[in-house]
C-alpha positions in Angstrom: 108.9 -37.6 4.6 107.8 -34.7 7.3 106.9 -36.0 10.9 103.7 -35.4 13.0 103.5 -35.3 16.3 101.0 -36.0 18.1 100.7 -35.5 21.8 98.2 -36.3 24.7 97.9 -35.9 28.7 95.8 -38.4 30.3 95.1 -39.6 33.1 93.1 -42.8 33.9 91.8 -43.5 30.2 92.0 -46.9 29.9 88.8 -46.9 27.9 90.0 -44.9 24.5 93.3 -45.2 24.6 93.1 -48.2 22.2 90.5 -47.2 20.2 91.8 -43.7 19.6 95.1 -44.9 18.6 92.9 -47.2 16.2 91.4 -43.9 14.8 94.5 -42.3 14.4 96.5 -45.2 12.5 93.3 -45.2 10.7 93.8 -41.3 10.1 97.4 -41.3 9.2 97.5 -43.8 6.5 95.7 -42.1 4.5 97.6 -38.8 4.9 100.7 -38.8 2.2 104.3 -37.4 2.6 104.0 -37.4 6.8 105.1 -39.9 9.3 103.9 -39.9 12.7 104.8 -40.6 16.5 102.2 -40.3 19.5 103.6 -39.1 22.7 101.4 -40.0 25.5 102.5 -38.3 28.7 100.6 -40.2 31.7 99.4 -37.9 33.9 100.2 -40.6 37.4 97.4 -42.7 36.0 96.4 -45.1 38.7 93.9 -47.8 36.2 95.5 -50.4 33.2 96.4 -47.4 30.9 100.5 -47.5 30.4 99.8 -51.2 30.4 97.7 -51.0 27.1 99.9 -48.4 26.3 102.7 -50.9 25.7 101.1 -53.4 24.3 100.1 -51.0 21.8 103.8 -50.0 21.7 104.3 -53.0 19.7 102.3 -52.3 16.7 102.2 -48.4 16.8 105.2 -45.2 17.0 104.0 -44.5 20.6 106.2 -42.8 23.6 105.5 -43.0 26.6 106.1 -40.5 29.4 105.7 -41.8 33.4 105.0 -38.1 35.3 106.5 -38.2 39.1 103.0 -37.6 40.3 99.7 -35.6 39.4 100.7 -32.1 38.1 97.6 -31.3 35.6 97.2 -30.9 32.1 99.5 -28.0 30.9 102.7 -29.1 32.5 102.3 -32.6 31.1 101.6 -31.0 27.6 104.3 -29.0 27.7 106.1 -32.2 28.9 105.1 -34.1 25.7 106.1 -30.7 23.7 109.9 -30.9 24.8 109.4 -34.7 24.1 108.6 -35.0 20.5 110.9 -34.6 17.0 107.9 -33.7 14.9 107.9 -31.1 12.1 104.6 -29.8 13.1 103.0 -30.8 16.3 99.0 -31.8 17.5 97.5 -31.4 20.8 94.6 -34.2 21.5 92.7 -35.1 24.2 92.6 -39.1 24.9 88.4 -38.9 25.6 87.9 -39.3 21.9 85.5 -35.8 22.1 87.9 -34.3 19.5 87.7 -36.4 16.4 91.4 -37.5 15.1 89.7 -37.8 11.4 90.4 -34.0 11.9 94.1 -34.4 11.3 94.6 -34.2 7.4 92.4 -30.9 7.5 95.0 -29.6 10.1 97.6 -30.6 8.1 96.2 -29.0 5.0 95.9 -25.8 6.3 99.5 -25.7 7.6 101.1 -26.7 4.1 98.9 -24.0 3.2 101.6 -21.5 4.8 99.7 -21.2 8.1 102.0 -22.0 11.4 98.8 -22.4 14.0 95.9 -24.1 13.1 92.9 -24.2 15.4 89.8 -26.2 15.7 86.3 -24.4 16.4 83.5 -25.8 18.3 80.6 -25.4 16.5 78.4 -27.9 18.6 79.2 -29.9 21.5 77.4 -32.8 22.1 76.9 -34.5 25.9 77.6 -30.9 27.6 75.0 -28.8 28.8 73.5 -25.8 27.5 74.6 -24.7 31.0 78.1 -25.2 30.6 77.9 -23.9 27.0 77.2 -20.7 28.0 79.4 -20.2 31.1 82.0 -21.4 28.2 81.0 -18.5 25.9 80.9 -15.7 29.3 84.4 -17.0 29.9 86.2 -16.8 26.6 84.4 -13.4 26.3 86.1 -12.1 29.7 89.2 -13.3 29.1 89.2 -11.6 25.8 88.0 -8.2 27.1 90.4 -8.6 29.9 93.3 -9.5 28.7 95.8 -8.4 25.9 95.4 -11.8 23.3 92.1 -12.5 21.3 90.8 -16.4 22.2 88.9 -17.9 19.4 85.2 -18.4 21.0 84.9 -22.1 21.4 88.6 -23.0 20.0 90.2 -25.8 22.7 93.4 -27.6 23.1 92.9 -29.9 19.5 95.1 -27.7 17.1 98.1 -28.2 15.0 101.3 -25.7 16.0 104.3 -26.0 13.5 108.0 -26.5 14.9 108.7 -22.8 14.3 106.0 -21.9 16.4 106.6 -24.4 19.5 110.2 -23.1 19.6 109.1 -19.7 20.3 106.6 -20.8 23.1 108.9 -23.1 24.3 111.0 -20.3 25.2 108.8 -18.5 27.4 109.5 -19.0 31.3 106.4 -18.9 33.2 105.9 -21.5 35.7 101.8 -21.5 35.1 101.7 -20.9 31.6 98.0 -20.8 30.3 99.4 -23.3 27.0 96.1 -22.4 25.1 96.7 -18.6 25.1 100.5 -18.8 24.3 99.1 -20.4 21.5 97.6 -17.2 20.3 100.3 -14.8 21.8 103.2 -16.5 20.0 101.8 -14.5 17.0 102.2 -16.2 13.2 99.8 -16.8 10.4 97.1 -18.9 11.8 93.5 -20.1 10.9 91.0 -22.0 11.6 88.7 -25.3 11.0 84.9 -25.6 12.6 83.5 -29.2 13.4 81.0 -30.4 15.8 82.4 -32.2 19.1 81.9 -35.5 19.7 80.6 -36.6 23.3 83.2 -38.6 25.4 84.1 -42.0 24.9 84.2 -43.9 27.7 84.4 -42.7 31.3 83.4 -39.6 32.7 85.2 -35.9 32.4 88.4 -35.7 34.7 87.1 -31.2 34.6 83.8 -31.1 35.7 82.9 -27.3 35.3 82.8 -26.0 38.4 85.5 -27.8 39.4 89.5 -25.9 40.4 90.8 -26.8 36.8 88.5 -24.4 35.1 88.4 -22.0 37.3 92.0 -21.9 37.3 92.3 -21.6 34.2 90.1 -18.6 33.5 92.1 -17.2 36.3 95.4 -17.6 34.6 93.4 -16.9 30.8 93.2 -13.3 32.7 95.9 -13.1 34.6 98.9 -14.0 32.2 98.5 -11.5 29.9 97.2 -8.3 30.5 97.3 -5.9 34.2 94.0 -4.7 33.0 92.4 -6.8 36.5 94.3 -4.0 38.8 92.6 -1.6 36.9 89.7 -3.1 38.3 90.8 -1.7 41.8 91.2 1.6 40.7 87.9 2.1 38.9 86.1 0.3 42.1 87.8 2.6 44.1 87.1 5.6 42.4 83.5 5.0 42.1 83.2 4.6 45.7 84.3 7.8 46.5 82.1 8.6 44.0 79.2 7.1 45.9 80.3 8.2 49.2 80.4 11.9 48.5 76.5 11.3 48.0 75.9 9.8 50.6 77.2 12.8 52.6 75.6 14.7 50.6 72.3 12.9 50.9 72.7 12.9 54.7 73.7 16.7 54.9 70.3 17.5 52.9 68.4 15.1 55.4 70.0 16.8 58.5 69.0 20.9 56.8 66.0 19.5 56.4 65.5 18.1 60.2 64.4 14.6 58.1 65.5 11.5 59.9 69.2 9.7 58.7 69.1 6.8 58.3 70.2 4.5 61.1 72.4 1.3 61.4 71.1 -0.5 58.8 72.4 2.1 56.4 75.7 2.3 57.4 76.2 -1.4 57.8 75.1 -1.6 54.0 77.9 1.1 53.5 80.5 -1.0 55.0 79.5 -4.7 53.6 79.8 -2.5 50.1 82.9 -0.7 50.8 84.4 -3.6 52.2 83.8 -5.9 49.5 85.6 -4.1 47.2 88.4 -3.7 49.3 88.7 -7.6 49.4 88.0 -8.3 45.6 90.7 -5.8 45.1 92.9 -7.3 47.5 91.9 -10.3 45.3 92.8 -9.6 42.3 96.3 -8.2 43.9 96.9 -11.2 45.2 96.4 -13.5 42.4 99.6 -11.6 40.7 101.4 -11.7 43.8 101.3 -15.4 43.7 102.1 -15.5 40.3 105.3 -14.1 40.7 105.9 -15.7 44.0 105.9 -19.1 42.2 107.8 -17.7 39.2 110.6 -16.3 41.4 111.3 -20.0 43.4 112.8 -21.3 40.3 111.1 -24.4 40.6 110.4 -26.7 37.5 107.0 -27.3 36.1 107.2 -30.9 36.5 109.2 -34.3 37.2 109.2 -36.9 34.3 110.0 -40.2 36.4 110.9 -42.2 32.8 110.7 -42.1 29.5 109.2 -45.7 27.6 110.4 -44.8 24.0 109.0 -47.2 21.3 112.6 -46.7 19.0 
């Protein structure tokens, strides 16, 4: 008998936390040969979640793990990955978007010989068209900048096999971007496509403009690939570029005894020049603080206990 584990962040989800694990006992019955445990790593949830939590604890294979505070999703998933015994490991959010029905395909397609297996957003239902296509420009980006390939529309819900997790379990960034080690750890991996459920109860904790997705397009491009510094020296090139024509242009003017343009001109110059001086500055800066945090040696996170349900 193989083991599955399942793992979740959450924080404040006292709404779906008992029917998803309903769903998913549901779900796993019906899936032969595999066991499973669900490791719920509580994100410093302030509302009756660990309480229904360990109620549920009595009926159901369910860990529990108490963060010291708020630290964000991927250090509490990666929390709940150095948590969990499974032979093959699932990622699931506790809003009940991604359906848990979903599991035995994921599973089929790893004893198929594949070590990764993603899910695919084909539709998302109770997001904006809006949102759908900021979604699309930033998968796009981060796969044109950087040096991995992000399925367009593929999430957190996907299935990573013990061999796999080892080897991203071994990588030492402080900010890893979780979803994109995914893809950089290499392996065979595939896909399935379903249609995203809207939310189950309560509203999104990463509304889309908020600092958790912008973050995380930052680090999508950031972690893998220098390709943004680039950015700096193409910017800078075509600015010399464009100011040898501007002298240029103002030599003809001046042969010609044609007027130069005054102050308005040149303080257009300058706001332009400027501004890519600070978005390269930018961009430098992001890495800087990247390896400013890497090089304090501090941990990702601080588990303040552990409620196991053996």
């Amino acid at each position: 008998m193989k083991l599955l584990s399942i793992v979740f962040s959450f924080r404040n989800e006292e709404g779906n936390i008992d029917p998803l694990v309903k769903r998913i006992s549901t779900t796993m019955e019906k899936i032969d040969n595999w066991d499973y445990e669900l490791i719920f790593v509580n994100d410093d949830s302030t509302d009756k979640s660990e309480e229904i939590l360990l109620n549920l604890q009595k009926n159901h294979p369910i860990k529990i793990i108490n963060m010291s505070r708020n630290f964000g999703i991927d250090p509490c998933v990666l929390a709940g990955f150095r948590n969990c015994s499974g032979d093959a490991i699932i990622y699931l959010h506790t809003d009940q978007q991604d359906p848990p029905e979903l599991i035995s395909d994921l599973i089929k397609k790893h004893e198929e010989g594949n070590e990764i297996v993603h899910t695919v957003r084909t539709k998302r239902k109770g997001e904006g068209k809006f949102r759908m296509f900021l979604t699309k420009i930033a998968y796009r980006v981060i796969n044109t900048l950087s040096d991995i390939n992000l399925p367009v529309q593929a999430g957190d819900y996907k299935l990573i096999s013990k061999k796999a997790l080892d080897e991203i379990l071994k990588q030492k960034e402080f900010r890893p971007y979780v979803r994109g080690l995914s893809v950089w750890v290499g392996f065979k991996q595939d896909f399935i496509f379903y249609e995203r459920e809207a939310r189950g109860e309560g509203e999104s904790k990463m509304p889309l403009l908020s600092a958790g997705p912008i973050t995380d397009f930052i680090n999508g491009v950031t972690s893998y690939s220098l390709k943004p510094l680039y950015l700096g020296i193409i910017f800078g090139f075509a600015s010399m570029i464009i100011s040898f024509l501007l002298i240029i242009y103002a030599l003809y003017l001046k042969i010609n005894n044609l007027a130069i343009p005054g102050s308005t001109s040149i303080i257009i110059a300058v706001s332009f020049f400027s501004g890519i001086i600070l978005f390269t500055l930018g961009i430098i800066g992001i890495y800087l603080a990247r390896i400013f945090e890497q090089t304090k040696g501090r941990e990702q996170y601080v588990i303040k206990e552990i409620k196991d349900y053996k």
